[in-house]
N, C-alpha and C positions, 0 to 999 in steps of 0.2 A: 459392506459385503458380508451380512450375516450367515451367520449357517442354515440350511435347512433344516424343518422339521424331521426327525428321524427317532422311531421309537425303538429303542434296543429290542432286540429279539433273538433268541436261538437262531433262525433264520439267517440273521444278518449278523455275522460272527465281527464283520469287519467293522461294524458300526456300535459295537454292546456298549461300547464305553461311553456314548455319548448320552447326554440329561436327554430325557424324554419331555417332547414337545407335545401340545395339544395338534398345533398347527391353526387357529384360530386365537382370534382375538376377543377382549370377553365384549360380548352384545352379537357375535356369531359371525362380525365380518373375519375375511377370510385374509390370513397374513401371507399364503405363500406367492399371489401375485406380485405382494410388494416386496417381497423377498428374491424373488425373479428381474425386477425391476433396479432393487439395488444391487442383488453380483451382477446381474452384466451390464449395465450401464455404471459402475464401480470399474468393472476390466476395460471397461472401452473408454472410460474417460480419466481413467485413477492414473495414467502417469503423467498425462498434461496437468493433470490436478495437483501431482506429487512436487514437477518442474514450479506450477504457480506458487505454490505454501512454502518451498524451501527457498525460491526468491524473493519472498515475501519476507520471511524471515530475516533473509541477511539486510534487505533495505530498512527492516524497524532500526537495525541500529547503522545506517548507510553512512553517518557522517562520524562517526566514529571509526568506521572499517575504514572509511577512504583516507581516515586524519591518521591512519597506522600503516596503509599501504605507501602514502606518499608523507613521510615524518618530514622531511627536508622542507614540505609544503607548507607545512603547519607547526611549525616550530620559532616560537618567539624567542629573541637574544635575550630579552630583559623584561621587564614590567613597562607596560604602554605609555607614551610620553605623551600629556596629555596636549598637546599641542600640535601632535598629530592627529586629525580627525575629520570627517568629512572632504573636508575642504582641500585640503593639503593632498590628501589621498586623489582628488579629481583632478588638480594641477598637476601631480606625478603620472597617472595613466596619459592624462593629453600630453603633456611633453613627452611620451614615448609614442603619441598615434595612434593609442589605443581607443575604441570605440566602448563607449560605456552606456553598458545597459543599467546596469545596477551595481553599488558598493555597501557593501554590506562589515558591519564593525565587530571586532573580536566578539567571540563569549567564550563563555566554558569548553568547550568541544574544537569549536575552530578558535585558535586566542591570535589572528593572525587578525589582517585586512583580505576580504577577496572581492576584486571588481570584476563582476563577470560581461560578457556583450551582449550587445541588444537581441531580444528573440527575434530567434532565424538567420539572425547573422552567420555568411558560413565563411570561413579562414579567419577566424578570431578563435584567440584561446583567455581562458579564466587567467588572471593574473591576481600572485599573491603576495603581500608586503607585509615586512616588517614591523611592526605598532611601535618598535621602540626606536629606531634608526630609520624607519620611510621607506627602506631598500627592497627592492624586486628580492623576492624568494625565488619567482620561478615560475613558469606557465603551463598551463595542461590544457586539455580537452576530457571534459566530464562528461560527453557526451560518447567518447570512445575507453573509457576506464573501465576498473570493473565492474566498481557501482554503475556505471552509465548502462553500459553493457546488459547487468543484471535486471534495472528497471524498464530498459529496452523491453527482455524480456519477460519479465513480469507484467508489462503495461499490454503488451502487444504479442507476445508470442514471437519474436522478429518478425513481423508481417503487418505490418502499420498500415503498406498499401494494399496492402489485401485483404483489407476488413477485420485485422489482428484483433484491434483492440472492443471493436462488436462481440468477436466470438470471446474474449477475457469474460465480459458482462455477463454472455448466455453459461459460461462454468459457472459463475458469483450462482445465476439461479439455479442451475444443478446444485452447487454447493448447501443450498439452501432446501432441495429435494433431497437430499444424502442425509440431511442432517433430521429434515420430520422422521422420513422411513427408518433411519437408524434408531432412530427412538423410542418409536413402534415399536420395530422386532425388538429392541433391548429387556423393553419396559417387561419386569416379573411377571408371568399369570397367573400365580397363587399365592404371591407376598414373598417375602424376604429382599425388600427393595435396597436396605443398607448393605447387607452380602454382596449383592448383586454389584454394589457402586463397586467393591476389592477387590472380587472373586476370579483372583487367578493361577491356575491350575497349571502346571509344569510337565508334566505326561499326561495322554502325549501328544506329542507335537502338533495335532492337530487342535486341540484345544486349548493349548498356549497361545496360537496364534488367534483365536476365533478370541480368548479372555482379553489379550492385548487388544485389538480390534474393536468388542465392544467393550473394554472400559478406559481406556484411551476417549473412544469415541464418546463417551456419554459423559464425561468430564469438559471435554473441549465441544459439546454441542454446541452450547449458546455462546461462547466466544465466539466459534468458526461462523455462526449463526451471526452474528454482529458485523465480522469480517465481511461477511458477503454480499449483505445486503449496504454497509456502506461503498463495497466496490459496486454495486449495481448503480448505485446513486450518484456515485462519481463519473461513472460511464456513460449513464440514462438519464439525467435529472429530466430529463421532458417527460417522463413517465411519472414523477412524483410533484411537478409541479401544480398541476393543475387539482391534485389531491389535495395541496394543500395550501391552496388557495392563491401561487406565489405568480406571477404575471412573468412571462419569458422575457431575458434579456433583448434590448433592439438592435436588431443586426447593426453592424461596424458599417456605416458609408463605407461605399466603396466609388472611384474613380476610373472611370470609364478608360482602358488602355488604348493601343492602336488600332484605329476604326473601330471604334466602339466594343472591341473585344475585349470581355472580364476586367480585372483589376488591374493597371499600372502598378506593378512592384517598383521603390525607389527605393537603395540602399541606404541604410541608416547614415544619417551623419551628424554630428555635433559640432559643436558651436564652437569657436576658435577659444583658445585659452586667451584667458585675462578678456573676455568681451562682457561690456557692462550690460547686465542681464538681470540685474535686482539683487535679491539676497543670495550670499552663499550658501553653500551644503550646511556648514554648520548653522549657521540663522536659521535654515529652515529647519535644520532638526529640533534648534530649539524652540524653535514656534510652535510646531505640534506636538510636542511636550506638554507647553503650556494648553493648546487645545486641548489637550488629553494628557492629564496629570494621571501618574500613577502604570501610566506605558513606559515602554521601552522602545526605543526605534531597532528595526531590523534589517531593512534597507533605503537606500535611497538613490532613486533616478532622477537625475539630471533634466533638463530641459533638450532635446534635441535635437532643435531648431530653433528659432527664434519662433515665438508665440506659444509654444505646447507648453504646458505647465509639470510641475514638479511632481513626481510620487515619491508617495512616502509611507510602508508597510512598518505597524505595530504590533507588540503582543505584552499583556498585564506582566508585569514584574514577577519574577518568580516562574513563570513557563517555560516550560523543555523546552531549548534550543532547540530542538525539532522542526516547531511550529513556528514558522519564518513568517507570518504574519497570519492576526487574525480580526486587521482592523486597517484598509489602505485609504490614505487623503490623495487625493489633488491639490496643489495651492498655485498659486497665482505666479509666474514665473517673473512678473516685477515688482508686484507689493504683499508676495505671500499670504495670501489672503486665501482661505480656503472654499477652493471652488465646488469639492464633493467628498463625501465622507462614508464609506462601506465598509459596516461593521456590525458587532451587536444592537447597537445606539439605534440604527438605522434600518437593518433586514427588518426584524420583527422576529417576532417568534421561529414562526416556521422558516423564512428565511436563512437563519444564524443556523437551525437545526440543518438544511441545507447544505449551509455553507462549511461548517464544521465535521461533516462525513469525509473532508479529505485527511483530516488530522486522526480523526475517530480510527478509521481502517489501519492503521500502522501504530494505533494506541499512546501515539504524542498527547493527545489531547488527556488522557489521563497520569500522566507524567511516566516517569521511569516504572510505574507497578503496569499501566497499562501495553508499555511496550514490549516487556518480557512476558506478559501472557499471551500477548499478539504474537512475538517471535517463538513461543514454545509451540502456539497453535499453527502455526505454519510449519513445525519440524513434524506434526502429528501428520499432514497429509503424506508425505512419503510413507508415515508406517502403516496408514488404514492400505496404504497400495500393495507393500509388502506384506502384510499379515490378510489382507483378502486373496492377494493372489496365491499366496504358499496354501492357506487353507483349501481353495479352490484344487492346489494340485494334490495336496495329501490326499482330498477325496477322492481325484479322480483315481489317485491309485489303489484307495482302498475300495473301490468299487472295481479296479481291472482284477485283484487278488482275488473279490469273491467268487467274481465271474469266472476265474483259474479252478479255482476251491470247488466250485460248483460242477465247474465241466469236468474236472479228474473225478471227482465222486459219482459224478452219473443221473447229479439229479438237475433239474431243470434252472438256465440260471435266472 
């Protein structure tokens, strides 16, 4: 939400102070449409925008807000016994009845055990244990926290059934239109482009805010630029697959319900403790280890009925605990044998690049440098919202002053 073109003039007493514009762009096209274009689609979209960027923010660092709001959660007694692992872990949730979607092993951030339930499961809560003694910590629902809450909405606006999460994707490409025309209008018309990057002016007020605004903005272009178009990708990929060359996944069979209507939903259920089923949790983590030397395992799901086979999500040693997997197997749920493998090894190029825009958009995938630019670039949208819109009201009142100034004087306003 730049300023308008406005050439100081005796005329215009309310407006002297401000830099004199051409109002044109050099080759003669014309900036004020797009300067029309970004205030008010800037006021009509800049607090949904502000709500998206400052939720964005708090989820770059989500598991760390959630490992401080719930410490009793996340709090190991001692150093991890290594004898508790996988395995042990999956015998402790079935002897309590709990339905296991996935259990997932200490790191740095979370240093606990958490088994969360199957997706979709509803009256299941995440259960957290102890690494050093096996013991239940304590159960929650991530879906109703604050993080939950927060990604709610971020993801969706709260309005999942109401095509939330479509209208997220169409801001990503406003975000994307904010950010060329911001550019434009930024960009110097007669040089001094390094001033231009610092240049901020303190009186008055209307011009501190139009400085913060664009140089804020022209700092965090190509971040927020980055930011939005991997939420477009996350949201859309059927828009960028066939770009790039990538063949759409094949729909999930589905089983025909009562009289042949839609899907048979069946509640998840798992397989009775101690039922001989092949390898255990930990066998199979060590196997895919060995498949893939130089990973780390990040979680691992169970078999959940007799015949479905095991998953098992990785990420290279060394990767921000963020990125809960960026490489998942299937293996054989009696002789561990691996039956499918989706990863870098496997997408391809353009696939990985794909597949990778989930991690990219919250800046895990560049470790802790990329997360803190991500989270500073999310606290920038509230301020282009607040320094467009105070700018917008300074003016409109130095334009009602003139209009006062002009009518007591007598001359025409």
């Amino acid at each position: 939400m730049s300023s308008p073109a406005h050439a100081p003039s005796p005329e215009n007493p309310a407006m002297a102070h401000l830099p004199a514009r051409t109002g044109r762009r050099p080759g003669g096209s014309p900036s004020r449409p797009l300067l029309l274009l970004h205030r008010w689609a800037g006021l009509l979209l800049g607090l949904v925008l502000a709500v998206i960027g400052a939720t964005g923010s708090i989820l770059s660092f989500q598991r760390e807000i959630g490992a401080a709001l719930n410490p009793a959660l996340f709090h190991a007694s001692g150093p991890a016994d290594p004898a508790i692992g996988f395995a042990a872990i999956r015998r402790l949730a079935e002897a309590r009845g709990q339905a296991i979607g996935s259990i997932r092993p200490p790191d740095t951030v979370w240093p606990v055990w958490v088994v969360s339930p199957p997706r979709g499961a509803r009256g299941t809560l995440t259960a957290h244990y102890d690494p050093t003694t096996g013991t239940l910590l304590g159960e929650r629902d991530p879906r109703r926290s604050v993080i939950g809450v927060t990604r709610e909405l971020h993801d969706t606006l709260l309005l999942r059934d109401h095509g939330g999460r479509q209208a997220v994707g169409w801001l990503g490409v406003a975000t994307l239109l904010f950010c060329a025309t911001g550019i434009w209008l930024w960009w110097p018309r007669t040089g001094g482009l390094g001033r231009a990057l610092v240049t901020l002016r303190r009186r008055p007020a209307l011009l501190l805010h139009l400085d913060l605004h664009r140089v804020v903005g022209i700092w965090m272009a190509a971040v927020l630029a980055v930011v939005a178009f991997s939420g477009i990708a996350i949201i859309f990929p059927g828009w960028f697959r066939p770009l790039l060359g990538i063949e759409a996944p094949a729909p999930a069979p589905q089983r025909p319900g009562p009289a042949g209507r839609g899907e048979a939903r069946e509640a998840p259920r798992q397989d009775r403790p101690g039922a001989p089923v092949g390898p255990d949790a930990d066998v199979i983590a060590a196997m895919v280890l060995t498949h893939l030397p130089g990973q780390e395992v990040t979680g691992v799901t169970p078999p959940a009925r007799p015949g479905q086979p095991w998953s098992v999500t990785l990420r290279p040693l060394g990767t921000d605990p963020e990125i809960r997997g960026r490489t998942m197997l299937s293996l054989d749920a009696t002789s561990g044998a691996v039956l499918q493998e989706r990863g870098p090894r496997t997408r391809g190029a353009a696939g990985e690049a794909l597949a990778q825009q989930r991690w990219l958009h919250g800046g895990a995938l560049l470790g802790m440098p990329g997360r803190v630019v991500v989270f500073l670039s999310g606290l920038a949208m509230p301020l282009f919202f607040v320094t467009g819109l105070a700018a917008w009201l300074l003016r409109r009142r130095n334009r009602r002053r003139l209009r006062a100034a002009a009518f007591l004087s007598g001359s025409p306003a």
